[in-house]
C-alpha positions, 0 to 999 in steps of 0.5 A: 719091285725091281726091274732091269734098270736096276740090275747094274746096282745089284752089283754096286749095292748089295743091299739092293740086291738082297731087297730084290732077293726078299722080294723074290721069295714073298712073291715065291710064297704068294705064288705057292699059295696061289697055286695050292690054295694053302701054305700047309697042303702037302703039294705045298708045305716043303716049298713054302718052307724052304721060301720062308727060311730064304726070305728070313736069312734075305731079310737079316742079309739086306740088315747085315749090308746095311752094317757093313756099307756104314761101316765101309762108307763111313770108314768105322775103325775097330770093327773087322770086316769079318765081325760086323755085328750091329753091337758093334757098329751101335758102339762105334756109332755112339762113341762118334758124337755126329753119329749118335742118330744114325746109332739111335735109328739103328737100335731102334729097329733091333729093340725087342719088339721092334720089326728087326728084333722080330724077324732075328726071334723068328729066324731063330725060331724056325731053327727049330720049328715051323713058321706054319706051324699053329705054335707060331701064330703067323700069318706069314704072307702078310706079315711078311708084306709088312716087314718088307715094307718096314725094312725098305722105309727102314733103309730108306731113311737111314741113307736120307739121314745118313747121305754118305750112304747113298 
């Protein structure tokens, strides 16, 4: 969770700021839960939409500034800044032979199956239907809790291995 001490950083480092944005929207959900005792009650289902669709995007955003902090920080050539795409950043990465790890951390995570694989097939899906919908299968707020988790320790390790980043 995010505190005041950290607000100066929100500004040097927007993949903070999109973390403390995710975390803000799981606690909207939780709250909206809490307050209606069920994501689906009619009181409640308009909100907890809304609040999912804002922490899928926040959760693709945070990935994106990651993509566009290691393309800043480590001067990646052949990508516009307008087109920063993880095909892209994957290609360049690869083709630089000290940063072929950081490529293989970074694929990983976008593999089909793999958590950031998932919340892109799900925010590809709620542009069509509900997350709450039985079709979906999700039970969203601990699934939730647990993408959130993989995306900070996901983060987490990229700037340890990759300490340009920091």
């Amino acid at each position: 969770m995010m505190t005041a001490p950290d607000l100066p950083f929100l500004q040097s480092d927007r993949t903070i700021f999109k973390l403390y944005a995710c975390e803000q929207h799981l606690r909207n959900i939780k709250n909206i839960k809490s307050k209606y005792g069920d994501l689906l009650s009619k009181d409640a289902r308009i909100s907890a939409e809304l609040e999912i669709d804002s922490l899928l995007s926040q959760m693709i955003g945070t990935f994106d500034c990651l993509l566009y902090r290691i393309v800043d920080k480590l001067e990646l050539s052949g990508i516009p800044r307008d087109k920063i795409e993880i095909e892209k950043v994957l290609s360049v990465l690869s083709a630089e032979s000290q940063r072929v790890e950081l490529a293989t951390e970074l694929a990983r995570a976008n593999y089909e199956g793999n958590w950031y694989w998932k919340v892109k097939h799900l925010r590809n899906y709620s542009l069509n239907g509900s997350l709450l919908s039985p079709d979906a299968s999700l039970d969203v707020i601990p699934y939730f809790e647990q993408t959130l988790v993989q995306l900070k320790e996901f983060i987490k390790n990229v700037k340890i291995k990759e300490p340009t980043l920091q």
